[in-house]
C-alpha positions as CSV (number, residue, x, y, z in Angstrom):
1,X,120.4,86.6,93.9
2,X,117.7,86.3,91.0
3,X,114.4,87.2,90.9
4,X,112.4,87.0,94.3
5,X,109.6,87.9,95.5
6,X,108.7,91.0,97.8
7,X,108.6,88.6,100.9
8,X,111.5,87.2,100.2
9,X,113.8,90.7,99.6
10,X,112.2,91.7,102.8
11,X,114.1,88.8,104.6
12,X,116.7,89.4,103.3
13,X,116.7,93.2,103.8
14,X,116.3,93.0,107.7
15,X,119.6,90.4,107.5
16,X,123.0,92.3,109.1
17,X,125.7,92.5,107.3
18,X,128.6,91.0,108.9
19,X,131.4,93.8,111.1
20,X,128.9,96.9,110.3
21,X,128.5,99.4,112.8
22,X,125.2,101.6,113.7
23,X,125.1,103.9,116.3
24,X,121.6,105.7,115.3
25,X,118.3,106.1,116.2
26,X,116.6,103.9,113.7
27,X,116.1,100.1,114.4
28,X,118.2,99.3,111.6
29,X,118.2,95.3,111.0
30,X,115.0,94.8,113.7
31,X,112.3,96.5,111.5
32,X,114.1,99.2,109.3
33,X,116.5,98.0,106.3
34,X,119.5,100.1,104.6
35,X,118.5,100.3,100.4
36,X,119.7,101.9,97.6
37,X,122.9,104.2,98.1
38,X,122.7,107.9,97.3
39,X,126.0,108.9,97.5
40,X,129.6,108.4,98.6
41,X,132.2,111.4,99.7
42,X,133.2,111.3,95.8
43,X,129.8,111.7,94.3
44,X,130.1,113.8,91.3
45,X,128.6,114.8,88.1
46,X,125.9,112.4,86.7
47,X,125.9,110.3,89.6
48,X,125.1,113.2,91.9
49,X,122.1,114.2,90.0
50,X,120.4,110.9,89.5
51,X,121.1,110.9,93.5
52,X,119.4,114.2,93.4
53,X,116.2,112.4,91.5
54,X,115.7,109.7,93.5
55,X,115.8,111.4,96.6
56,X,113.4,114.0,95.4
57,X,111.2,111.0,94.2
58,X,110.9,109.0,97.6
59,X,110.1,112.9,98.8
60,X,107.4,113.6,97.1
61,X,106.1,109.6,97.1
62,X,107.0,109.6,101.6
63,X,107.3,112.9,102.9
64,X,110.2,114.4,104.6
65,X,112.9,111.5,105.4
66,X,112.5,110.8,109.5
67,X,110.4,107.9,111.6
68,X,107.1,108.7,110.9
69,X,107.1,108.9,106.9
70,X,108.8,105.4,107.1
71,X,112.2,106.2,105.5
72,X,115.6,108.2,106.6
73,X,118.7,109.3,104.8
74,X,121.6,107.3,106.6
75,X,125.2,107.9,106.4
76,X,127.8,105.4,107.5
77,X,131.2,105.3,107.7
78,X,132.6,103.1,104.7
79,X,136.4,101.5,104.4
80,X,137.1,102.7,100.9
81,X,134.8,105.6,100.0
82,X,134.8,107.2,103.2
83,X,131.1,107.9,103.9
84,X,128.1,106.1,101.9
85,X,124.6,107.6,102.0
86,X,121.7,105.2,101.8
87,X,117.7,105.3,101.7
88,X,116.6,103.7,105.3
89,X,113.4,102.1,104.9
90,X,110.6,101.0,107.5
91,X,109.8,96.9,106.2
92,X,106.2,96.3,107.7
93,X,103.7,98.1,109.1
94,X,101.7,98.0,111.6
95,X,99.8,95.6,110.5
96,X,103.0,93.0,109.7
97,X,102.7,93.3,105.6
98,X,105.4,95.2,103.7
99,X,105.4,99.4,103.6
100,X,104.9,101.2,100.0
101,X,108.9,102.3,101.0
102,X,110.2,98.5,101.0
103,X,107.9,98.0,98.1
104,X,109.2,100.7,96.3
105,X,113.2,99.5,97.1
106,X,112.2,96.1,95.7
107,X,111.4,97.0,92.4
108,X,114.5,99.4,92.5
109,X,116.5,96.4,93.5
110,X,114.6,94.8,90.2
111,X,115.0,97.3,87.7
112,X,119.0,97.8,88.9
113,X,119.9,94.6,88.3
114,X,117.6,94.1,84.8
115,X,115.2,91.8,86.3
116,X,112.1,94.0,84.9
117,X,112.1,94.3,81.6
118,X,111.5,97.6,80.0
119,X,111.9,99.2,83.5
120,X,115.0,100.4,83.4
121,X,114.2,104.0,83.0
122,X,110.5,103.8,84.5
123,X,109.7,107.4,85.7
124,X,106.8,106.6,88.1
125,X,109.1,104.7,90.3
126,X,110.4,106.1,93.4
């Protein structure tokens, strides 16, 4: 996709992925985006631990997951792995520009795919 700007991810964020299925609460795809995954029904080991960071990052940085600190835990059923977990995210605010959580999954979406240098490990990052 390249490097874009924070507009632009959000775009493409709130964009529904062709045949998925959400029967939740959340307005997923209207003003609430799925991000990064946590984990699938195999999640072991490392992976489960760096899950284990980042979702004790976007706690401390939001709150407890739900509506009103502007991000959810979501778990979907997925053809291969069985389940996925992902980081829901509120887009905009209130006042239409984007929320620190959609922020916050841009530059993760950056540093995961090497598009900010010397990032890659960044700590203060949720």
């Amino acid at each position: 996709m390249g490097l874009f700007s924070l507009e632009d991810f959000c775009a493409e964020v709130l964009r529904r992925p062709p045949d998925f299925g959400y029967h939740g609460d959340l307005p997923l795809f209207d003003t609430w985006a799925l991000g990064p995954a946590l984990r699938t029904r195999d999640t072991r080991g490392e992976e489960a631990s760096a899950a284990a960071l980042v979702e004790g990052r976007w706690r401390r940085s939001y709150g407890e997951p739900g509506l009103s600190s502007g991000w959810d835990i979501v778990r979907s059923r997925h053809f291969l792995v069985g389940w996925v977990e992902q980081i829901a995210f509120r887009v905009r605010g209130e006042d239409g520009k984007p929320t620190k959580q959609c922020a916050a999954a841009h530059r993760a979406y950056l540093r995961e795919h090497g598009e900010i240098p010397g990032l890659e490990n960044a700590e203060d990052l949720p």
